[in-house]
C-alpha positions, -999 to 999 in steps of 0.1 A, spaced: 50 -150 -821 30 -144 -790 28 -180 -777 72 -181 -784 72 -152 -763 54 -161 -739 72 -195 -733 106 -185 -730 97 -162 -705 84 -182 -685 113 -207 -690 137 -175 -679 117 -173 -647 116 -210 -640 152 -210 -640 155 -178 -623 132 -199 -591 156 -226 -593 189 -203 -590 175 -186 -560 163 -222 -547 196 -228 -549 210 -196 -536 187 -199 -506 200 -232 -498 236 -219 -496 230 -189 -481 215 -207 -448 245 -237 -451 266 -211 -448 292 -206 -416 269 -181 -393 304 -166 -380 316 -160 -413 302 -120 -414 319 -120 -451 294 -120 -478 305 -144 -502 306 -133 -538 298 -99 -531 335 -83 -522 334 -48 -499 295 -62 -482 294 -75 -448 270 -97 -432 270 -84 -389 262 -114 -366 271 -99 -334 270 -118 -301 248 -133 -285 223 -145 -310 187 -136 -299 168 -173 -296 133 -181 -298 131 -211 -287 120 -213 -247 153 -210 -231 160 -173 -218 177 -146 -240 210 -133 -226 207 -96 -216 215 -82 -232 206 -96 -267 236 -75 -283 267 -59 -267 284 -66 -231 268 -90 -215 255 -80 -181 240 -113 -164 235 -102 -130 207 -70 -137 189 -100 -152 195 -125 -124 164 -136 -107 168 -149 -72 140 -179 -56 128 -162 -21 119 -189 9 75 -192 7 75 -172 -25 66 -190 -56 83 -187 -86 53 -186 -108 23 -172 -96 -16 -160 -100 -32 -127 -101 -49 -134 -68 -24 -153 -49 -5 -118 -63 -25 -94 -46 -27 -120 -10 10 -116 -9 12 -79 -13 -16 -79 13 3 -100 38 35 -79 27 33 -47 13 47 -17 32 19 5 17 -10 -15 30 8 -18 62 2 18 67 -30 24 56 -41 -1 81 -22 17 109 -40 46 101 -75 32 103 -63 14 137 -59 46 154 -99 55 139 -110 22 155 -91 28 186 -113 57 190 -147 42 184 -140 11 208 -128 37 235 -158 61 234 -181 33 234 -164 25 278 -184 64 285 -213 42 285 -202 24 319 -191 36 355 -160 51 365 -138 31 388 -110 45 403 -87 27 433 -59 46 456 -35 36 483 -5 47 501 18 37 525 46 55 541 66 69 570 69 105 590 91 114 610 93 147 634 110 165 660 113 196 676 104 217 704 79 246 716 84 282 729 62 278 761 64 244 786 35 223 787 22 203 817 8 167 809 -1 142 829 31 119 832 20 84 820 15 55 842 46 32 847 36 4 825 32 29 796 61 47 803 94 44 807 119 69 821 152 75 792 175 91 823 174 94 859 191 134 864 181 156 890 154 179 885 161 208 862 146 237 843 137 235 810 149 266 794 140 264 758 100 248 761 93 210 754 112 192 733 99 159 714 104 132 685 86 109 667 85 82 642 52 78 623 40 53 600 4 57 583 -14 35 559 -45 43 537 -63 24 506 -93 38 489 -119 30 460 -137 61 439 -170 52 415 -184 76 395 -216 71 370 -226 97 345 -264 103 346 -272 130 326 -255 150 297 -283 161 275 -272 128 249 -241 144 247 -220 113 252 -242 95 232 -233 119 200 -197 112 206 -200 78 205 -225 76 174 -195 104 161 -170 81 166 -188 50 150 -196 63 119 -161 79 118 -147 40 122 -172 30 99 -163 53 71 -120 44 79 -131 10 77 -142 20 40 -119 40 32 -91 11 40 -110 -12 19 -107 13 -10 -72 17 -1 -68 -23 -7 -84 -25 -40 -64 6 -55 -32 -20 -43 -50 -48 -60 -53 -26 -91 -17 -13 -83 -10 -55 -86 -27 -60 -113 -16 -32 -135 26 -41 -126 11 -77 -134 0 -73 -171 26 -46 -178 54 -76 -171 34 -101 -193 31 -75 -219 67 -66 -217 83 -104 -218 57 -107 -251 68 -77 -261 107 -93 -262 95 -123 -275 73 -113 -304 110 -89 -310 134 -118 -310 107 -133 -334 110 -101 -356 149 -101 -354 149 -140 -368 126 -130 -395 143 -102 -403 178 -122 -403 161 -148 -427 148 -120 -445 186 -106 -452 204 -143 -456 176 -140 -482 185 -109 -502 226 -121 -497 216 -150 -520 195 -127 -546 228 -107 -549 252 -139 -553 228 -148 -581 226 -115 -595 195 -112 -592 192 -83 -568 215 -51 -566 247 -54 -545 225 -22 -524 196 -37 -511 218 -60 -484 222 -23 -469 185 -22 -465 177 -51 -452 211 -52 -429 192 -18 -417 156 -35 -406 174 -63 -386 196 -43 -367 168 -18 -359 149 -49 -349 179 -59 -327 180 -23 -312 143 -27 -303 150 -62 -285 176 -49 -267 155 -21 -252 122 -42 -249 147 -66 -228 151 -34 -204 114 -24 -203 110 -62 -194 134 -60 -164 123 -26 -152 90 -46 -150 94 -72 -130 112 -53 -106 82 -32 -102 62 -61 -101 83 -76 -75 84 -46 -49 43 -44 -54 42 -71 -37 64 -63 -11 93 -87 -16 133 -76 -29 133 -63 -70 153 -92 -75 128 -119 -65 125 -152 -89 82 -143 -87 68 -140 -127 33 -141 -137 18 -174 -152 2 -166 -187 -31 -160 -191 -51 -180 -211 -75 -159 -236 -112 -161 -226 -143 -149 -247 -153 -116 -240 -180 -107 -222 -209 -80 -235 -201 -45 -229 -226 -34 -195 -238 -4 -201 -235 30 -181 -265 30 -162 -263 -2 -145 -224 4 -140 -232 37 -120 -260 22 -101 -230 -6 -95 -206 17 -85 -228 38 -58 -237 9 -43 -200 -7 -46 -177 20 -45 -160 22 -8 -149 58 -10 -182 72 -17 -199 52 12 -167 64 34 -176 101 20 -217 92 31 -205 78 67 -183 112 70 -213 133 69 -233 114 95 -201 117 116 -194 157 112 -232 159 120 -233 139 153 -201 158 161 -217 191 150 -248 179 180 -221 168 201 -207 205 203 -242 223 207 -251 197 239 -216 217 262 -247 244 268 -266 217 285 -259 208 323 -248 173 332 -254 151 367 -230 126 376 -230 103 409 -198 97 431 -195 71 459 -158 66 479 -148 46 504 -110 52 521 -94 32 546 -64 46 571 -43 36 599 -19 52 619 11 38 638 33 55 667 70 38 661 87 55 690 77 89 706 94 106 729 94 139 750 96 162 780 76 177 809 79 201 832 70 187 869 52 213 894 84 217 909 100 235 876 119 198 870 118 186 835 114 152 832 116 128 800 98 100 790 88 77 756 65 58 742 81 30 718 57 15 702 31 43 703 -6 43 702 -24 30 670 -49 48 654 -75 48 625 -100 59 600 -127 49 574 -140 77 556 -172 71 534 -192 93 509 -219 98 484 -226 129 463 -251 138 431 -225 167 416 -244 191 392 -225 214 366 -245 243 348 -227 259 321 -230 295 320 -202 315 303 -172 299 293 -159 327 272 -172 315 236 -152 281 236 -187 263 232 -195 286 202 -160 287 187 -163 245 191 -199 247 175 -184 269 143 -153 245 141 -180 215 138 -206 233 113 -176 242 93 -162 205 88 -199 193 82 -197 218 52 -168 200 40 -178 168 46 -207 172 26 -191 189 -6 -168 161 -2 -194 138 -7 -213 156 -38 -170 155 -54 -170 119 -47 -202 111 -64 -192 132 -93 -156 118 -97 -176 82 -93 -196 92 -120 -166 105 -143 -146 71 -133 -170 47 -144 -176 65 -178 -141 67 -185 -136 33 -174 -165 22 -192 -157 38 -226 -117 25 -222 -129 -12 -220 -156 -12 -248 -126 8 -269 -97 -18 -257 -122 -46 -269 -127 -30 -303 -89 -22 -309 -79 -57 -298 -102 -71 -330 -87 -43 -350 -54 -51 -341 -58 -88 -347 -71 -80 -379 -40 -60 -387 -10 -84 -372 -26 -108 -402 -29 -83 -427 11 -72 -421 22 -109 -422 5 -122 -453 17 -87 -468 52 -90 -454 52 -128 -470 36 -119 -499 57 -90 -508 94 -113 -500 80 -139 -525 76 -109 -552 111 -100 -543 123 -130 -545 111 -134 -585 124 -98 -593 85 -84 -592 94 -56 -565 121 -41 -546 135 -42 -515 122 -7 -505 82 -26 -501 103 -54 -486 114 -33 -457 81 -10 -457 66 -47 -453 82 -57 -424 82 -22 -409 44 -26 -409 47 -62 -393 71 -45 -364 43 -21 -360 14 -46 -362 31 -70 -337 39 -38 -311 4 -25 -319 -15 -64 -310 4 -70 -279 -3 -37 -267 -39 -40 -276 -40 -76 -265 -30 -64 -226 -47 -33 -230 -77 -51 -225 -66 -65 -196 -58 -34 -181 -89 -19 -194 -112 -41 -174 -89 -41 -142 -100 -2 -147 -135 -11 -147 -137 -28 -119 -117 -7 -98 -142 25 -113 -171 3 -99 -159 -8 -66 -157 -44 -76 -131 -65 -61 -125 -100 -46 -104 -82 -17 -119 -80 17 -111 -66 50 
């Protein structure tokens, strides 16, 4: 009685497998713009357009609804290639970014400083010269008897008779006067003064030099970060259209079951609810994806719209965890913000000296040398004769004349009161040494805090990724195992869709774990001053 039993139920489900053989077979020769659901009346099958693909030509954006072809356009941009490396990445936002553009600005000005400061060292040397005309005229109160010039120097304007001259002498004169001059001057003495201003300034340009290098790795990691974010994305809409074919399979699936009636006319509903969900998600992982390489795009410094998409990486082993100790003693050693924050101390305290040595006297040497000439264009004037006759004359040209003056001087300043400046200076100085060094002790603790927290993010992304892995092939085998049960009438569709429900989690949960990593150790290095980017 057993044994009959026994055999005709397994001949029931042996011809159960062949009708939904069969009903599979039909299902997927049907017409895929037929949305009717044949042999099923009041069910509908949606096939919206445009069908996702997953083969490797580009999905339409988007996936479902208007199309909208130009947000998706890429455009190819002259010396830009279209696929491209990490590190050529972060050269071209080097060469191109507006961000790194002004940071470097900045740090000009700092070296500007240094390289002027460093000239206090030599002599002064200064050069004057001028050249230009006078001219004059006029006459006094009181006449003036001069000796009337001979007649080869002289040469009478008019011939009048002898008259009086009732307002004084009159006289004019055109004047031209050249002089060129050269001024040296040579510090001798400051009490080291200078010298703290320049050893000021060069630890100042030392610690901007830092500081821009810092500036340049946080772009890298800036690179890097938009890099991996539009790899993750484009898997991200990959592994979905995937999904969305699955889940289509999955529901062509169930339409056969309920042609055969072996499945109630209700579970299409349920399975016509995980595909379009699954759809939905494309659709918004095909934005996140766009948003993305835009943001990649202007990293770099180039239009949002460039043709410029990351190659794929190609997995590597991963290497053993270092541990904290030797990643501080890294990152103290590596870390350009913390040796910027050291340099900034030296600085504030040879500026600090440098305000203490204005109470000291200084000595300085000056040496000139000046040149002049004079020239008498035309001059002419009147005299008074003994007789009371006035009689005019002129000189045209004049009488040259010149002069070459020459010194040499040791010039001695000796503060004495200068109204508190110097000690208002001094207090300005002590006061940003105090803040340069609680600066530092901050930097060394936000070091500190960085590489644990890097450290702990990396050994954690590592884990989860094996996790992860672990659980993308639990879901699948699950989500298989459980549509082969459904298929024989051993569960419902409920654990069919809680199966692939899982799987859309799984897959989400492995590609974010997978670039995660990534990320992680981009982190890592950033937290430890480690970088291929140089000044």
């Amino acid at each position: 009685m057993a044994e009959g039993s026994f055999r005709a139920r397994a001949l029931a489900a042996a011809l159960a497998l062949a009708a939904l053989a069969g009903g599979v077979a039909a299902a997927q020769s049907t017409d895929p713009n037929d949305q009717s659901l044949p042999g099923v009346p009041g069910i509908q099958m949606p096939s919206p357009l445009p069908q996702p693909t997953v083969s490797g030509t580009p999905i339409p954006y988007p996936a479902y609804g208007t199309p909208a072809p130009d947000v998706a356009a890429l455009k190819t941009k002259k010396g830009v290639p279209q696929s491209i490396s990490l590190a050529d990445s972060i050269r071209i936002a080097v060469a191109l970014s507006p961000t790194f553009a002004l940071d470097n600005a900045q740090w000009a000005a700092i070296h500007a400083k240094y390289t002027s400061s460093i000239q206090a060292y030599y002599p002064g040397l200064s050069a004057t010269a001028s050249m230009g005309r006078a001219y004059s005229n006029g006459s006094s109160s009181t006449s003036t008897s001069i000796t009337s010039p001979s007649p080869a120097a002289a040469a009478p304007l008019v011939s009048a008779p002898p008259t009086k001259a009732p307002f004084g002498v009159y006289s004019q004169g055109t004047f031209s006067q050249e002089s060129a001059g050269i001024t040296l001057t040579q510090l001798i003495y400051d009490g080291g003064r200078t010298i703290a201003a320049i050893r000021s300034a060069k630890e100042a340009d030392i610690a901007g030099r830092a500081t821009l290098l810092r500036q340049l790795q946080a772009l890298a990691l800036n690179v890097a970060n938009a890099y991996y974010t539009v790899l993750e994305d484009n898997a991200t809409v990959a592994a979905d259209a995937q999904l969305v074919h699955e889940f289509e399979v999955n529901e062509a699936s169930v339409a056969a079951q309920i042609r055969n009636g072996a499945a109630a006319r209700s579970d299409i509903a349920a399975a016509q609810y995980q595909t379009a969900q699954a759809r939905g998600n494309l659709v918004t992982a095909q934005g996140t994806a766009i948003g993305a390489q835009a943001t990649f795009a202007t990293t770099l410094g180039i239009d949002a719209d460039a043709l410029v998409v990351p190659q794929q990486i190609v997995a590597q082993p991963a290497a053993p965890n270092p541990s904290y100790a030797a990643s501080l003693k890294r990152a103290l050693i590596m870390r350009p913000d913390y040796i910027a924050a050291a340099y900034n101390v030296q600085s504030a305290q040879e500026n600090l000296r440098y305000a203490k040595l204005a109470r000291f006297p200084s000595l300085a040497a000056a040496a000139s040398d000046t040149v002049g000439r004079t020239f008498t264009d035309c001059y002419s004037t009147t005299t008074t004769a003994a007789n009371g006759a006035v009689v005019p004359y002129s000189l045209c040209p004049g009488p040259e004349g010149w002069s070459n003056d020459k010194s040499v001087a040791l010039n001695l300043s000796i503060p004495i009161y200068d109204q508190g400046q110097t000690n208002y200076n001094v207090a300005v100085a002590q006061s940003q040494l105090d803040q340069n060094i609680a600066t530092l002790n901050s930097t060394k603790l936000t070091v500190e805090s960085d590489v644990r927290s890097a450290l702990a993010t990396l050994i954690s992304s590592r884990a989860s990724l094996v996790q992860a892995k672990s659980e993308l092939t639990s879901a699948q085998v699950s989500l298989d195992a459980t549509q082969a049960q459904y298929r024989v009438g051993a569960t419902t569709i409920l654990n069919v869709v809680t199966a692939e429900a899982n799987l859309t989690t799984a897959q989400s949960a492995y590609i974010t774990a997978l670039y995660g990593v990534y990320t992680a150790y981009q982190n890592y290095l950033y937290a430890t001053g480690i970088s291929d980017v140089q000044i």
